[in-house]
C-alpha positions in Angstrom: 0.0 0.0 0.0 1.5 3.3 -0.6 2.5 6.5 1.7 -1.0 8.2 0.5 -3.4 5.2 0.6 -2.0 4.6 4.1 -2.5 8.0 4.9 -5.9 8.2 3.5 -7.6 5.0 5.3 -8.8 5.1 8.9 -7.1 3.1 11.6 -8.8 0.0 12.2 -8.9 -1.0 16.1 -10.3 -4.4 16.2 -13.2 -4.5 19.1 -12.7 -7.8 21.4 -14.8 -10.8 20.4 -16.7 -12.6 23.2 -13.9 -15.6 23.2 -11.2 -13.4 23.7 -13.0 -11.5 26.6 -13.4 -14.8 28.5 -9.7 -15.6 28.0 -8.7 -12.2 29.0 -11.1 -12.6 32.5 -10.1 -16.0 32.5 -6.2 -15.5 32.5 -6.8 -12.6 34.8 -8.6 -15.1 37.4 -6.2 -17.4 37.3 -4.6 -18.7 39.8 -6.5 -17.4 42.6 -9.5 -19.4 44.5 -13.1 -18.5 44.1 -14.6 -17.8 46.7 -17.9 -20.5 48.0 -20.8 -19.7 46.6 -23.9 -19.2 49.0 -26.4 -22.1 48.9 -29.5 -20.0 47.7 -27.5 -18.4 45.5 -26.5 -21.7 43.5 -29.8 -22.8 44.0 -30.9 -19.8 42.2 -28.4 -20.2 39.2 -29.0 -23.9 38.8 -33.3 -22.9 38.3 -31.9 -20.3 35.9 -29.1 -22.2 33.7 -29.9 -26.4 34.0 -32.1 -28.3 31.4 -35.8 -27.7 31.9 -35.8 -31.0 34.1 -33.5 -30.1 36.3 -35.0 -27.1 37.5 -38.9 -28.1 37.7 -37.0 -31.1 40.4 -35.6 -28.1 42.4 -38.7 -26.2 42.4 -40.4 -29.2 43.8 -42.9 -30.6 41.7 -41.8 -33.8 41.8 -40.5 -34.0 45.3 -42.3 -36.7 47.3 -42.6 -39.9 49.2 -43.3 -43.1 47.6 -42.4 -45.8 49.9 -40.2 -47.3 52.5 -39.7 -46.0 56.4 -39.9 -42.6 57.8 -38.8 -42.0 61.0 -39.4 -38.5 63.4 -41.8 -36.5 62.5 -43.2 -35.7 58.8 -44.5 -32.4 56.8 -46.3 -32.6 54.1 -46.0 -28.9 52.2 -48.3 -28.8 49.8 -47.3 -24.8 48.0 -48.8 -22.0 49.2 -52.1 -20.0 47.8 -52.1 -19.5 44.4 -51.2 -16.3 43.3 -54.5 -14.2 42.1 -54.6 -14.0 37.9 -53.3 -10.2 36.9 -55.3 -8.9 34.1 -53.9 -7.3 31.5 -56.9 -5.7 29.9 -58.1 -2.3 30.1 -61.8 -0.9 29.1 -61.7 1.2 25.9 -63.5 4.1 26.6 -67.3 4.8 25.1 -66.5 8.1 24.0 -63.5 6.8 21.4 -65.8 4.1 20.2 -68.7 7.0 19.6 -66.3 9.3 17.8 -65.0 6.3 15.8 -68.9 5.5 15.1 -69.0 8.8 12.9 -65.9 9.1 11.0 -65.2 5.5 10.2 -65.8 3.9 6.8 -65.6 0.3 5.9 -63.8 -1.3 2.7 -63.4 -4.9 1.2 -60.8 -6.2 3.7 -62.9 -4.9 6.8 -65.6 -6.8 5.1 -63.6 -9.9 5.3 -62.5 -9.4 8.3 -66.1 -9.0 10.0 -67.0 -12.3 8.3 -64.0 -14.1 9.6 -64.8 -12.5 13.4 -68.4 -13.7 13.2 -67.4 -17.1 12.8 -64.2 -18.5 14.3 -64.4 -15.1 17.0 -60.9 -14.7 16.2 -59.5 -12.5 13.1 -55.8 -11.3 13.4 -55.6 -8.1 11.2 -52.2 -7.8 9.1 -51.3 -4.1 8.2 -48.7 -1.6 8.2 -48.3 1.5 10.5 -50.3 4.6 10.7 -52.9 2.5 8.6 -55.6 2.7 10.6 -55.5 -1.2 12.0 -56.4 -0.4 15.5 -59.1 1.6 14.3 -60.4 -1.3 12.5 -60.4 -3.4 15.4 -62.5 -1.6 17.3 -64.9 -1.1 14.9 -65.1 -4.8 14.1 -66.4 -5.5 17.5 -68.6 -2.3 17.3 -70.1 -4.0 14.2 -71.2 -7.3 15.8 -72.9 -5.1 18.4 -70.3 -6.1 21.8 -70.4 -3.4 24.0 -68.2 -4.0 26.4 -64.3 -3.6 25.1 -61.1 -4.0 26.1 -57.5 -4.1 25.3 -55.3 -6.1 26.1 -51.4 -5.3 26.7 -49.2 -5.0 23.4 -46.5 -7.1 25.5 -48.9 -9.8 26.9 -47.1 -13.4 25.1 -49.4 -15.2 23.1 -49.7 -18.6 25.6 -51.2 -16.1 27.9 -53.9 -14.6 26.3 -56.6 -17.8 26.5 -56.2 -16.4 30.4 -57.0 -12.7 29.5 -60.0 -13.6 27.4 -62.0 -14.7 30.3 -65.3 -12.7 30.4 -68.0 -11.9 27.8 -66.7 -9.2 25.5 -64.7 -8.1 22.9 -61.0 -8.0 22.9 -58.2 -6.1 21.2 -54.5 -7.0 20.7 -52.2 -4.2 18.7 -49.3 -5.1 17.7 -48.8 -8.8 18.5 -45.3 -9.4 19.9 -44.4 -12.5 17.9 -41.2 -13.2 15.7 -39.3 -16.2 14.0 -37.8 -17.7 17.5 -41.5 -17.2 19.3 -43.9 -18.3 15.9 -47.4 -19.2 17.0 -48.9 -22.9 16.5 -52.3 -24.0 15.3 -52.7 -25.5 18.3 -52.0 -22.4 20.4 -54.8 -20.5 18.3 -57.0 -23.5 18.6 -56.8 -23.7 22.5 -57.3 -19.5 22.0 -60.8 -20.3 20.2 -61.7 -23.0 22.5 -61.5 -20.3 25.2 -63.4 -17.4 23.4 -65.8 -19.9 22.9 -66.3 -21.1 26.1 -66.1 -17.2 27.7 -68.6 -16.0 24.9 -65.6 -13.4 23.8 -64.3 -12.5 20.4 -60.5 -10.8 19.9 -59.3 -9.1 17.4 -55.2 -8.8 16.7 -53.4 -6.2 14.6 -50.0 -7.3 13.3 -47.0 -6.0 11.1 -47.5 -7.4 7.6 -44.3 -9.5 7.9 -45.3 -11.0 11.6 -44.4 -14.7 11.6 -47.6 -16.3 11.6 -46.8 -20.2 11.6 -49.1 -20.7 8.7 -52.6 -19.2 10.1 -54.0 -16.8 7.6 -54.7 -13.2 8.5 -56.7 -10.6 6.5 -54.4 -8.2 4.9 -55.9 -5.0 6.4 -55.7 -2.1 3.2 -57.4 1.2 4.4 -60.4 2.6 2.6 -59.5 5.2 -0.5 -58.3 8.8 1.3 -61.2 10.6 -0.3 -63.8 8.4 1.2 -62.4 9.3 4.9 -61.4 12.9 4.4 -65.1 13.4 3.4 -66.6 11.2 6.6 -64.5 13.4 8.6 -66.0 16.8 7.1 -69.1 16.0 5.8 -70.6 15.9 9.6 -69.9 19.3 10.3 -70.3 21.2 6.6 -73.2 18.9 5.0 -73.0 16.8 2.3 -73.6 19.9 -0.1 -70.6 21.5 0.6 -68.4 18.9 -0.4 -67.8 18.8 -3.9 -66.7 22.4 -3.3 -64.8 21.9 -1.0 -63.4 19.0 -3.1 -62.5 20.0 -6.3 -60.0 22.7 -4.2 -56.8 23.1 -5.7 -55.0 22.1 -2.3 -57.3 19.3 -1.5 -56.7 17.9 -4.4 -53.0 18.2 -4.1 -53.5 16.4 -0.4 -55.4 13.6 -1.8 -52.8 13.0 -4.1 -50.0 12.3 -2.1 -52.2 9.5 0.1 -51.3 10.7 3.6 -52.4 8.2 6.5 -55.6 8.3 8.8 -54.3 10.7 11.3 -52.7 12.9 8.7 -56.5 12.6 7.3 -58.0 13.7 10.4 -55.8 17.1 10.8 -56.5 17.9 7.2 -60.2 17.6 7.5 -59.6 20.1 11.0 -58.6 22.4 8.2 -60.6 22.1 5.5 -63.7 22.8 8.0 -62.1 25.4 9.5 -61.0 26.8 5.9 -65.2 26.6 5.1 -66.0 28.3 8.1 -63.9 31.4 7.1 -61.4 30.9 9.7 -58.5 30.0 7.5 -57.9 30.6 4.2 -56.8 29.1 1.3 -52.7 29.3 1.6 -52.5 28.1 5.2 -54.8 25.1 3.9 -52.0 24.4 1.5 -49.5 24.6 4.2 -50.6 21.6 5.7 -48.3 19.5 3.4 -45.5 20.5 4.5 -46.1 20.6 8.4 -47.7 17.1 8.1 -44.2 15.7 6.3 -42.3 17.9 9.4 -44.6 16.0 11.8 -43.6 12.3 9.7 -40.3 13.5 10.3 -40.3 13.7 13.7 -42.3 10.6 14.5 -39.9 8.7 12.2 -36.5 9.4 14.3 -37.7 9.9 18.0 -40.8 6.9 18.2 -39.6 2.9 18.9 -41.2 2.4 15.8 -40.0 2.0 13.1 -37.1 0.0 14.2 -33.7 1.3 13.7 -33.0 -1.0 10.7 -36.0 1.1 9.1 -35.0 4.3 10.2 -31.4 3.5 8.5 -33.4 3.0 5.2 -35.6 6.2 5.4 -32.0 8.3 5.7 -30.8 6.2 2.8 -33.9 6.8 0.6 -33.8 10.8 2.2 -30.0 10.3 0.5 -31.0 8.2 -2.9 -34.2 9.6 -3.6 -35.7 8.6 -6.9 -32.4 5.9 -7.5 -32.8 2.3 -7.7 -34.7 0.6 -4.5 -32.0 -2.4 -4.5 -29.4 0.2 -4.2 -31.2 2.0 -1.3 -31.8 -1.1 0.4 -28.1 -2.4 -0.1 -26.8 0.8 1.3 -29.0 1.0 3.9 -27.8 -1.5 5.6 -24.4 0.0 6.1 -26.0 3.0 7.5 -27.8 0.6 10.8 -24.6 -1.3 11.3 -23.1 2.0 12.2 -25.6 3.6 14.0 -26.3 0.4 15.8 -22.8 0.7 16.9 -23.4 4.3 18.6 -26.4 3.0 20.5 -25.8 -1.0 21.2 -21.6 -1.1 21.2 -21.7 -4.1 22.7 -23.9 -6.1 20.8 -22.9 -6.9 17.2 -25.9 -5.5 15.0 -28.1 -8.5 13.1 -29.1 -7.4 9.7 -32.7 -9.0 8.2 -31.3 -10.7 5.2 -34.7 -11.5 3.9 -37.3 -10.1 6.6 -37.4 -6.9 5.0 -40.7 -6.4 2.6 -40.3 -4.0 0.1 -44.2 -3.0 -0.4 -44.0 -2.4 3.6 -41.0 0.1 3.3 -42.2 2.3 0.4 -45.6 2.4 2.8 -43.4 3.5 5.7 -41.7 5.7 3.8 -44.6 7.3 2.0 -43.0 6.3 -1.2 -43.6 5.1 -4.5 -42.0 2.4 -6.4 -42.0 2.5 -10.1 -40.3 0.9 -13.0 -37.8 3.2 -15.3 -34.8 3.4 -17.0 -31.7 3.9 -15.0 -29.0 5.8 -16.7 -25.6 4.3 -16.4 -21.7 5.0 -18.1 -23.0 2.0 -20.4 -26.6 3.7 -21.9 -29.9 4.0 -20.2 -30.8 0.3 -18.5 -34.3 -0.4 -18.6 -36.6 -1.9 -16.3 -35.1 -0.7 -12.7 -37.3 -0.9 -9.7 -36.5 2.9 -8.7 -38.0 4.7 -5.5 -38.7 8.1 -4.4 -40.5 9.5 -1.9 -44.3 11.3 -2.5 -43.8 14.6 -1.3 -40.6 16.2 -2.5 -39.9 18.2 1.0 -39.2 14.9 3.0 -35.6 14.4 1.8 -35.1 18.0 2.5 -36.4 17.7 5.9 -35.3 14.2 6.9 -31.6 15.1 6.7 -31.8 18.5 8.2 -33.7 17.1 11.6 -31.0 14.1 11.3 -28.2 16.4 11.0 -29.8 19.3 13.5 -31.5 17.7 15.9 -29.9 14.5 16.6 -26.3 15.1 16.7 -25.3 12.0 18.0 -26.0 10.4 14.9 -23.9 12.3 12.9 -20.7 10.3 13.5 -22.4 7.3 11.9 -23.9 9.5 9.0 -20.6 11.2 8.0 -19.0 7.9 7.6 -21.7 6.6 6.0 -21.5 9.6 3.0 -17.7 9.0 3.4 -18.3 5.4 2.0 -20.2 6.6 -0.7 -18.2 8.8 -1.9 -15.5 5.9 -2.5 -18.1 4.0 -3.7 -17.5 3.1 -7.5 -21.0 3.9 -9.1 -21.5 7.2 -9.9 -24.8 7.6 -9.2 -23.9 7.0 -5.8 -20.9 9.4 -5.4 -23.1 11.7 -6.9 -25.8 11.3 -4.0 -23.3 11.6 -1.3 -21.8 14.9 -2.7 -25.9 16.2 -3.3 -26.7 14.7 0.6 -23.3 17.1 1.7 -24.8 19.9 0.1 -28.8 19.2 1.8 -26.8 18.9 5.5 -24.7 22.1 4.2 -27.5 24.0 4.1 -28.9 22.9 7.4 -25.4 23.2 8.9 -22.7 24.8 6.9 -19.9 24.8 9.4 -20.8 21.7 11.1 -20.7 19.9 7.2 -17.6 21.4 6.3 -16.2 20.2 8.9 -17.0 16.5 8.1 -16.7 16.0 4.9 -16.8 18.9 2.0 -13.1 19.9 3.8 -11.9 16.1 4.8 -13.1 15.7 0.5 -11.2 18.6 -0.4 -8.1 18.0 1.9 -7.6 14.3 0.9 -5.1 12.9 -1.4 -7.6 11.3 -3.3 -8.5 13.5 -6.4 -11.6 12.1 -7.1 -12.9 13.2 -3.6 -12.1 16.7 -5.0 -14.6 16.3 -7.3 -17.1 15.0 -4.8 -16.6 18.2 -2.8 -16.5 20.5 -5.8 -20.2 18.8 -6.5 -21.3 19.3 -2.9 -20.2 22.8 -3.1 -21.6 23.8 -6.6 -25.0 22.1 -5.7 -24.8 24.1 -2.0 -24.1 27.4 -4.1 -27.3 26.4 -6.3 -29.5 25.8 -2.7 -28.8 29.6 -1.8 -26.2 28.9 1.0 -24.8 32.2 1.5 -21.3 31.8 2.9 -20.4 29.0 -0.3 -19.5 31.6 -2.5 -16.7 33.5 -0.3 -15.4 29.6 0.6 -14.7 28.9 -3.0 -13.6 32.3 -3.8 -10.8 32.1 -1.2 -10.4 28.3 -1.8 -9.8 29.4 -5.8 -7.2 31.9 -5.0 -5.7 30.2 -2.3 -2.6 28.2 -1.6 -3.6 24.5 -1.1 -3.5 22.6 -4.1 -6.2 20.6 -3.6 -8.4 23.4 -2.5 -8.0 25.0 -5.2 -8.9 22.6 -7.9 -11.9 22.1 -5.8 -12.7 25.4 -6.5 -12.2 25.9 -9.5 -14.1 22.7 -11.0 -16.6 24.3 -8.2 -17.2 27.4 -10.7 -16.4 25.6 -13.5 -20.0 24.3 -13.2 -21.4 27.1 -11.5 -20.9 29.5 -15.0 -23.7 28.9 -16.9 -25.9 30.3 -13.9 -23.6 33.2 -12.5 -21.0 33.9 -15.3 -20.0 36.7 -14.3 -19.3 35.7 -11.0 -17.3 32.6 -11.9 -15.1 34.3 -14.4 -14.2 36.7 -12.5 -12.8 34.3 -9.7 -11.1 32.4 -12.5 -9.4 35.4 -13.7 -7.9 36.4 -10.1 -6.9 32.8 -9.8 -5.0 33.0 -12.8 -3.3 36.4 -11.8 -2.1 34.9 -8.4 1.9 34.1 -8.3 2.9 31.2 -9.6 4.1 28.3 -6.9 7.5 27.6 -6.0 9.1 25.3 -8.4 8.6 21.7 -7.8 12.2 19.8 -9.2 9.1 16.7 -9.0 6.7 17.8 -10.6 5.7 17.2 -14.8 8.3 17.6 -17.3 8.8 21.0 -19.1 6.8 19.7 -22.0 3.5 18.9 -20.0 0.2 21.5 -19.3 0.9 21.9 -15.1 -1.7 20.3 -14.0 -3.7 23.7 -12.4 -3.6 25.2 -15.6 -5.3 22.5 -17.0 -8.1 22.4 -14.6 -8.4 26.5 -15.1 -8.6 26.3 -18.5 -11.3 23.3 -18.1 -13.3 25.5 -15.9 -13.0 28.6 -19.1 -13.9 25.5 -22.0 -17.0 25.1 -19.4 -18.2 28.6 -19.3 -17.1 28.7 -23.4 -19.6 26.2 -24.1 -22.6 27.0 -21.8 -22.6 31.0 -21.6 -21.0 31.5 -25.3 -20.5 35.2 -26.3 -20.4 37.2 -22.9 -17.1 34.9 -22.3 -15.8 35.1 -25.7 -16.1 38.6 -25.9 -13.8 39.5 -22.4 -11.7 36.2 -23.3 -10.8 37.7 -27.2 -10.2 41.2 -24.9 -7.6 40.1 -22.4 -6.2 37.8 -25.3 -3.6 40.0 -26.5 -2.5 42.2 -23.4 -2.8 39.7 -20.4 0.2 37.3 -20.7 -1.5 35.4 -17.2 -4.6 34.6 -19.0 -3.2 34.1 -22.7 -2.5 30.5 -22.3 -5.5 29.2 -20.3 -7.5 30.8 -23.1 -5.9 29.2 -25.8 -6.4 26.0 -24.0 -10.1 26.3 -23.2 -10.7 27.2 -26.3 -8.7 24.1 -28.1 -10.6 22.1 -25.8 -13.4 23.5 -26.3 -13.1 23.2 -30.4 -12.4 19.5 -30.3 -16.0 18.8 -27.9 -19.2 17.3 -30.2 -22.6 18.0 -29.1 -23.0 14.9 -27.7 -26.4 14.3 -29.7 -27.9 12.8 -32.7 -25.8 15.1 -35.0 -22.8 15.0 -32.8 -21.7 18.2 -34.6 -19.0 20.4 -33.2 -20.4 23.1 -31.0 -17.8 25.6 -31.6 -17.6 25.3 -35.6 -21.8 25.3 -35.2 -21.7 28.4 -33.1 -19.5 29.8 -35.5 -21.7 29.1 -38.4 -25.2 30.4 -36.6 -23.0 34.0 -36.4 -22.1 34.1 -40.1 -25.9 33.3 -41.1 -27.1 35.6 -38.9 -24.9 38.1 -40.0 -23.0 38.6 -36.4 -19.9 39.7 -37.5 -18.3 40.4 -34.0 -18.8 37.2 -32.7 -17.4 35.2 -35.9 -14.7 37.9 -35.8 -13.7 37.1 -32.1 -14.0 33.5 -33.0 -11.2 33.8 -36.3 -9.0 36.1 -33.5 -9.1 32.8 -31.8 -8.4 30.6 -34.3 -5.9 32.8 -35.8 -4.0 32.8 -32.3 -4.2 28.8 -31.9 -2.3 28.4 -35.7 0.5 31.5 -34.8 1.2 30.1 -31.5 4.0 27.6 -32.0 3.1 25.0 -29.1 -0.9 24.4 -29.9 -0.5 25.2 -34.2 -0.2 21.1 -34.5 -3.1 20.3 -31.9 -5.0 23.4 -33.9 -4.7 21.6 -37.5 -5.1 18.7 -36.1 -8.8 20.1 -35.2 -9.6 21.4 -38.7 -8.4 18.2 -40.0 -11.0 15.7 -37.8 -13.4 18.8 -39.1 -12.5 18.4 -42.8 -13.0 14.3 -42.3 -16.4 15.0 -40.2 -18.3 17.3 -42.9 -17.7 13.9 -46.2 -20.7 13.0 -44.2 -22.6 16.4 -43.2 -23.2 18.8 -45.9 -23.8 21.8 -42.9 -20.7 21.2 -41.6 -19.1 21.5 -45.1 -21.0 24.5 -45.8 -19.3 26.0 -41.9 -16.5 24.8 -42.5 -15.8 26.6 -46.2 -16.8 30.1 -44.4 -14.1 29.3 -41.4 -11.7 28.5 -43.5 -12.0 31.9 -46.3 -11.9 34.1 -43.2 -8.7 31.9 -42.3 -6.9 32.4 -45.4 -6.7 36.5 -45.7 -2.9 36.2 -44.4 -0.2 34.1 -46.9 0.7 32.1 -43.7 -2.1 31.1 -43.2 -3.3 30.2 -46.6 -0.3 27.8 -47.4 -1.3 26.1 -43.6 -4.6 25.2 -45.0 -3.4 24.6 -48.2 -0.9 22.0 -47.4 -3.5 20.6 -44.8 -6.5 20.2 -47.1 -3.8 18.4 -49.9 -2.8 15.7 -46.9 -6.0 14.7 -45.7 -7.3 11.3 -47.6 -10.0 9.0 -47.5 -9.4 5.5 -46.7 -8.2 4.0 -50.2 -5.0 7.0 -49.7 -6.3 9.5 -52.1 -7.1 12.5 -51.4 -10.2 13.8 -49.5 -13.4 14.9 -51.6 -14.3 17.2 -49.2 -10.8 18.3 -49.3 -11.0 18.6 -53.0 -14.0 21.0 -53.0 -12.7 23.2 -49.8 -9.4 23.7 -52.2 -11.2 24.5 -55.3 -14.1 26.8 -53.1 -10.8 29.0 -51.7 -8.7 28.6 -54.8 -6.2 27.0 -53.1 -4.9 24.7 -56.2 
């Protein structure tokens, strides 16, 4: 490994495994006596650690006497009273079930599920969160008429619910607490029916879609459409009148769209009333989306549920919004193992390998799942599984309560981006430098300070580009103090820095021009480095001129005539700029659109100004040209151009036809009419004669 990759990775500190622990206690024990245990004490760890046999002997259910002789006197202990059954049911008040009564509207799998109640008295309810389930419930027992209610605890196991159920009434279980090392039986729920049965009860459970079940079937609970309960929820209050109206508002509409949950529901219909009464109008009605996706938000990092490994995916899908779902998922994972580290250290974190449903975590999310074409280095690939969340403000606001208002997960976090910035698709590195910029303008020190300096400060280039990104996308987002940073940055004294910068502005010249060459420019004017006896050979572009005149080809391309015109100005009387011009604008010259034409922008551009009769700009383009073919290190790369040009238009008429009025305003000086002479006479086709393009530029300029 060499001096810089050593430099560049982290220290690894191995954390001890459990077997080298117990030598480490063990070796430290050694040699010295342990001291007697007491007797209840070993009593008390045999009941805990033996066999099931072993303790159920010590606890004296099989202690006894069967035969033989007895002598002094015997006691017969037969246990003591038995303890009194705790219940673990509460009443559910009247006054929920009453306000459930008016809102609440039924659907196909509530349907099912009544059908199912009324005949086994027992329907287990599989849904996912903030669907309304426990709502359901309720109303399933309301439905068959039960008056009397109760709930039972979340946490009560599942063998000790036939003791819970003992009384006429009707029962509800959220959440049921079972996984793949605790599945229920078929016997278990048989003995559970046998019991309703015989108490006259029915229970209904609500369970996570992916609950381990053991084979029983459950009715997949699916809410009713969001249109049919916003209007239950209004309709009440305003009349049935009002509600196409009210309906067919712009922001209602919008709401309905993005198929918020019940609650969310609920607190929208609040509005909308209120909005009918006069008491709100129509903007703070709309405003509701976003404080709904803050309140999301919030109830997504700071509840139990989800579970940490789901909370690691929402911060993943806040960072990958809209890429590939197997992506997401993969790096998601990542993401948990190191927060799981911050909050459990000394457990090592168990990833789901296949308990995680991805219909279930686009519902979490509030996300939809859709089928595109993902765009790679190879051509678009079609038929990707992509993912992106509903509302657009939830990536926004995800990352900025992560980042603000739970610092302690920011070590995690930052490594995370860190790892995807050395990750080798682009689409990725490109999400962790657009994530840097989101935290960047929710913290712009605090960011800086964990990755857009670390990126620009390593010895890695391509982390320079990473940061330039996260800075040029920051600059786009309106973060104030970005434009100072890469101001100083691109006329500072760190190398890497400064390339940072200057790719940074580079990009950031088609929106703010102005701006951006004028930073260039002072970069260019700063003194030159101390010589470096290490450094490139005399005969090679250094490498920050390069990068400055990459940033100019940029800004050539994309802002066109306001750069050429202060470029062909400073051309002749600013030695410091002279040759990064000249550079950018080779570069620039050899580019092709890219499209179905793949024409070359710069000959194209100057074309458009000769038909539309622009003569400064086709003038400023020849002062160019004329400087490329006089100057004596870039006159070979400059012919070398108009010779790819000459081979491009045997195949493009237009080009030909841009190309002839080039090269007649090239010719006006007898340099550089024998140059193009002797260059159209040495281009051939492939059988070795000579070009007939070639052939009809040299008769067009009477060149023979």
């Amino acid at each position: 490994m060499s001096q810089a990759e050593t430099a560049g990775t982290p220290k690894v500190v191995d954390e001890p495994t459990q077997e080298s622990e117990k030598k480490r206690q063990d070796e430290a024990t050694d040699g010295q006596e342990q001291p007697r245990q007491g007797a209840w004490e070993a009593r008390r760890d045999l009941i805990a650690h033996a066999p099931a046999f072993v303790s159920s002997l010590v606890n004296g259910d099989q202690f006894g006497q069967t035969g033989g002789y007895h002598y002094g006197d015997q006691h017969f202990y037969f246990g003591g009273r038995a303890e009194t059954q705790r219940s673990l049911s509460g009443p559910v008040p009247h006054a929920e079930i009453e306000a459930l009564t008016t809102v609440f509207r039924g659907c196909d799998s509530f349907d099912e599920a009544l059908g199912r109640l009324r005949s086994d008295r027992l329907v287990i309810l599989a849904g996912g969160r903030e669907t309304g389930r426990r709502s359901a419930a309720l109303m399933l027992l309301h439905r068959l008429g039960i008056d009397r209610k109760r709930s039972i605890d979340s946490r009560t196991p599942f063998t000790a619910l036939a003791d819970q159920v003992d009384a006429s009434a009707g029962y509800i279980l959220c959440d049921l607490a079972v996984d793949r090392n605790r599945p229920l039986h078929e016997a278990q729920m048989l003995a559970l029916r046998e019991q309703l049965e015989r108490a006259d009860a029915h229970l209904v459970i609500t369970a996570e879609p992916l609950t381990t079940l053991g084979g029983i079937t459950a009715v997949r609970w699916e809410p009713p459409p969001a249109e049919d309960m916003l209007r239950a929820h209004v309709t009440p209050v305003t009349g049935e009148a009002a509600w196409p109206g009210l309906c067919g508002l712009t922001p209602v509409r919008e709401f309905l769209e993005r198929q918020h949950p019940p609650e969310e529901i609920k607190q929208f219909a609040q509005r909308l009333v209120a909005h009918h009464q006069g008491k709100i109008g129509l903007d703070d009605l709309a405003a509701f989306g976003r404080t709904a996706v803050e309140a999301r938000v919030a109830r997504w990092l700071t509840e139990d549920k989800p579970d940490l490994h789901d909370k690691a995916f929402l911060l993943a899908l806040a960072v990958l919004d809209k890429a590939p779902y197997a992506v997401t998922a993969e790096l998601a994972d990542g993401l948990f193992v190191g927060l799981h580290r911050i909050q459990d250290p000394h457990v090592q974190p168990s990833i789901p390998v296949f308990g995680s449903s991805r219909e279930e975590r686009l519902r979490l999310a509030h996300a939809d799942g859709y089928v595109t074409a993902e765009l790679t280095e190879w051509g678009p690939l079609e038929g990707t599984f992509c993912a992106g969340f509903r509302d657009e403000q939830t990536a926004d606001m995800l990352l900025a309560e992560v980042w603000n208002l739970h610092p302690s997960a920011r070590p995690a976090f930052a490594e995370w981006i860190r790892e995807l910035a050395d990750d080798r698709r682009p689409l990725v590195r490109t999400r962790a430098a657009s994530a840097a910029a989101l935290l960047a303008k929710a913290d712009l020190s605090s960011t800086m300070a964990h990755l857009i300096e670390p990126w620009a400060d390593s010895r890695k280039p391509h982390t320079w580009l990473i940061a330039a990104n996260a800075l040029t996308m920051a600059y786009l987002l309106r973060v104030r103090a970005v434009s100072r940073i890469l101001h100083d940055w691109c006329t500072g004294d760190i190398d890497s820095r400064r390339w940072t910068a200057v790719r940074a502005f580079g990009l950031l010249g088609p929106v703010h021009h102005e701006e951006t060459l004028a930073a260039l420019l002072d970069a260019m004017h700063r003194p030159p480095p101390p010589e470096d006896t290490d450094g490139p050979e005399s005969n090679e572009v250094p490498e920050e001129t390069r990068q400055l005149a990459d940033a100019l080809e940029l800004l050539l391309l994309a802002v066109r005539d306001p750069v050429l015109a202060t470029l062909t100005e400073l051309l002749p009387v600013d030695r410091a700029v002279r040759p990064h011009a000249l550079l950018a604008f080779l570069q620039a010259c050899k580019q092709t659109k890219g499209d179905d034409s793949d024409r070359p922008p710069v000959l194209d551009w100057y074309g458009q100004a000769a038909a539309a009769g622009d003569a400064t700009t086709a003038r400023r383009l020849i002062v160019f040209w004329d400087a490329l073919l006089t100057d004596r290190e870039y006159n070979p790369q400059a012919l070398a151009v108009l010779r790819g040009w000459v081979r491009r238009a045997e195949n493009d008429p237009r080009t030909e036809a841009d190309l002839t009025t080039l090269l007649a305003a090239l010719v006006t000086t007898p340099t550089h009419r024998r140059r193009v002479s002797h260059l159209l006479k040495t281009v051939h086709d492939s059988k070795g004669v000579v070009s007939p393009t070639a052939a009809r530029l040299t008769k067009r300029l009477s060149l023979d």
